[in-house]
N, C-alpha and C positions, 0 to 999 in steps of 0.2 A: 325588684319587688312588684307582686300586681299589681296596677294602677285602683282596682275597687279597695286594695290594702291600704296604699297611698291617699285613697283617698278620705277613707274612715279613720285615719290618724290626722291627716286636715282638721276631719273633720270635730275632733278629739278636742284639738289646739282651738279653733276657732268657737266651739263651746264655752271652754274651761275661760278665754277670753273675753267672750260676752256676759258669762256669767259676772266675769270681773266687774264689765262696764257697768249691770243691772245691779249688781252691790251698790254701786256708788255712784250711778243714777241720782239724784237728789230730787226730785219732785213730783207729782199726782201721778204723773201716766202709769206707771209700774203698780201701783199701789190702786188705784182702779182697773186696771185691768190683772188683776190677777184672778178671778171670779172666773174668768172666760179662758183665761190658762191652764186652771182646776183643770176646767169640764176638757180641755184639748187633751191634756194629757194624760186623761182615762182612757181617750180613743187613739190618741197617737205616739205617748211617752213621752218623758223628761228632757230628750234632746228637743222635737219640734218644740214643748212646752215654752224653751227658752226665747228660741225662735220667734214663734207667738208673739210672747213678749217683746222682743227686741226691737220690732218693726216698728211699733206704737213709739217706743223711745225713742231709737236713732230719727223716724221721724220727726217729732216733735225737737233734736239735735239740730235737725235740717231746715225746718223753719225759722229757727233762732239766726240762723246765717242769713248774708244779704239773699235777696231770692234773685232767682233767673231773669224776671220782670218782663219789660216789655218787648226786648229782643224774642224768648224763648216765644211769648204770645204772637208773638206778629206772622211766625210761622204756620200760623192754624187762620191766619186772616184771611180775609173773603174780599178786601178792599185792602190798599196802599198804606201804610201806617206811618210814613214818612213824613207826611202833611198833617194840618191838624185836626183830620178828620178823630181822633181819639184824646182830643181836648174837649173838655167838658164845653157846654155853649152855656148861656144865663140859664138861668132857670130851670135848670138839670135838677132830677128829682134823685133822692139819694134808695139803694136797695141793698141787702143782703143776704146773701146766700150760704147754703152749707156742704160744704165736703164730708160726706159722712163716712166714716169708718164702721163695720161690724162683722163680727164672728158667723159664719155660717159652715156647717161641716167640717169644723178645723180649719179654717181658711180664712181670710180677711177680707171683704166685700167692698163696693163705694157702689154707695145709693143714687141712683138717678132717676127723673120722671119724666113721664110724656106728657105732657099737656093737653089739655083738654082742647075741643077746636071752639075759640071764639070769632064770628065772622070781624072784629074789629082789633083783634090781638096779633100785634105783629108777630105773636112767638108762638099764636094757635098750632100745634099738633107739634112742637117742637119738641128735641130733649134737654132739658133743663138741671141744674143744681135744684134742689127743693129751698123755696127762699121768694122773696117779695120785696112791695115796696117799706118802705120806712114810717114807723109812726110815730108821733110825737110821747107816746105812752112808753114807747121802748127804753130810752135814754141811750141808747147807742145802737151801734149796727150790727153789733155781734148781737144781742134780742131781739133786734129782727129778725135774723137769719134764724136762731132757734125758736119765736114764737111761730113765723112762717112754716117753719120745719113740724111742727106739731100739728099747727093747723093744715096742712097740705098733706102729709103722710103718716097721722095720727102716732108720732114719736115726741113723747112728754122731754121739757128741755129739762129736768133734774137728769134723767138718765145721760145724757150726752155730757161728754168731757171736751171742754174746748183744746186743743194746740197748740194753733198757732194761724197766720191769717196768710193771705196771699197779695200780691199785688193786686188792688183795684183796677177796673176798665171801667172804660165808658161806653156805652151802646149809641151811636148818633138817632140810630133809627128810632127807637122810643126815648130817649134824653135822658136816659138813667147811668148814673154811677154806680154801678156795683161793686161792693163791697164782699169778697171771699173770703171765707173764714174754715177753718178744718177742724173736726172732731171726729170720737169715737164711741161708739157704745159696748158695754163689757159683755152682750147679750145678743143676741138673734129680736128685732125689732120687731110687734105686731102690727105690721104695715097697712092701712087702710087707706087707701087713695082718696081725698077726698072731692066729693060727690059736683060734678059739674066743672071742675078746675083740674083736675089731674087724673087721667085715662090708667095708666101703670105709674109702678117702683120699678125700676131694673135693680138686679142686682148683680154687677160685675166684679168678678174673684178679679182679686190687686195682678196674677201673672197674666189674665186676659188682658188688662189694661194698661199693663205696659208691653203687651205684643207690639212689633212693627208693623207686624201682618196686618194688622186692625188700621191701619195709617196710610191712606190712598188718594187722591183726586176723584172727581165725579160734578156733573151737570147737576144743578140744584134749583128745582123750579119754586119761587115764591110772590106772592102776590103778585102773579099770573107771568111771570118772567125768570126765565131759562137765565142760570149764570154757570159759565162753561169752567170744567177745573176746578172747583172750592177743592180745598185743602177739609177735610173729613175724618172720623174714626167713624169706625161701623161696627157693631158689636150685634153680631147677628141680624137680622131685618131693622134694625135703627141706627140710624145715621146722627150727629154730632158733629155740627156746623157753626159757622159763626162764632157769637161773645161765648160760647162755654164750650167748644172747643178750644180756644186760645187760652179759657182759663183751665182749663183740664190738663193743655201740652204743658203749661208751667208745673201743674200738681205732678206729672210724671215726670217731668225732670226734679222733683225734688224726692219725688220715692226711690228712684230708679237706683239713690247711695244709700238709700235705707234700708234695700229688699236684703236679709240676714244672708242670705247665699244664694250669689248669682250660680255657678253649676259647682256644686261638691266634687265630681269626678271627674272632670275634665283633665 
């Protein structure tokens, strides 16, 4: 039989079965994200439509399980994670951030930014989750993460659908605990950077972002000092270092069992 035969009958069976799972799915994700399945599958049909769909689920599946933690993180490390260099010290201020999901082009995106340069911000010109520090007005960390989120990349937190959270880290260098959180929006975002704090939004398609290609070593100059070999993802002219690279290598090891079909025809 030809193997594009063999593999459109795969492809048949692994439908007819996801559609089983999104039956009986039991909670929000399906049910908010169908709006943005509509609109896919004017442009692409009923099979990707399911698709679409599926990722948002089995992820949020994926979350619910133990996470990768601090092994999968220590891989994207810039410093020794053996010691207790990634133990909180006193007075550690608490932050959180957001993993964003959204539809662009039929496709599934994650939101990143560049930071704006502050002469006195360790993390000036870096790329970052969109996210901050903690306020006492929030009541928890996942409100920070989406007030931040609003105020930084002008995305309202009604629209956003929370997930599921990640393992926390700790940053030594500014004494923040970070707190990751994941969501998605049913919609293509009206992103505005905002003004003096945040330079771009990147928006990286989910198969660019789990390229290996994108997963390299390189010489990283900061606050005036060359560090040989970090451990990096590059996604065109931007580089992703450090605390959110380490929290990034965990989100990919948790998409990487959610992506609907790794190759159909193989």
């Amino acid at each position: 039989m030809p193997r594009f035969r063999q593999g459109s009958q795969r492809l048949i069976q692994e439908v007819s079965h996801s559609l089983q799972n999104l039956q009986t799915f039991h909670e929000h994700p399906l049910e908010a994200v169908k709006p943005a399945c509509t609109r896919a599958e004017k442009t692409s049909g009923a099979f990707f439509c399911s698709f679409f769909m599926q990722f948002i689920s089995q992820l949020e599946q994926q979350l619910r399980k133990p996470l990768p933690g601090r092994s999968v993180q220590a891989e994207m490390s810039v410093i020794p994670t053996e010691n207790n260099h990634f133990t909180p010290r006193s007075g550690a201020r608490n932050a959180g951030v957001l993993s964003l999901f959204f539809p662009k082009n039929s496709v599934w995106h994650l939101a990143l930014i560049r930071r704006a340069f502050h002469e006195k911000d360790h993390h000036s010109r870096q790329i970052s989750f969109p996210g901050g520090s903690y306020e006492e007005r929030d009541g928890s960390f996942e409100k920070t993460a989406l007030r931040e989120t609003e105020e930084e990349i002008n995305v309202h937190q009604s629209k956003v659908q929370i997930i599921g959270k990640l393992t926390e880290i700790y940053i030594p260098v500014s004494n923040f605990n970070v707190h990751p959180y994941v969501g998605f929006m049913d919609e293509y975002p009206d992103f505005k950077p905002q003004q003096g704090e945040v330079d771009a939004v990147l928006e990286i398609p989910v198969d660019v972002l789990i390229d290996d290609g994108n997963r390299l070593k390189m010489p990283i100059e900061t606050r005036g000092y060359k560090i040989p070999d970090v451990p990096v993802f590059q996604f065109d002219e931007d580089v992703v270092w450090g605390a959110t690279a380490m929290m990034l290598n965990e989100l990919i090891a948790i998409i990487k069992p959610s992506m609907p079909i790794p190759s159909m025809l193989v």
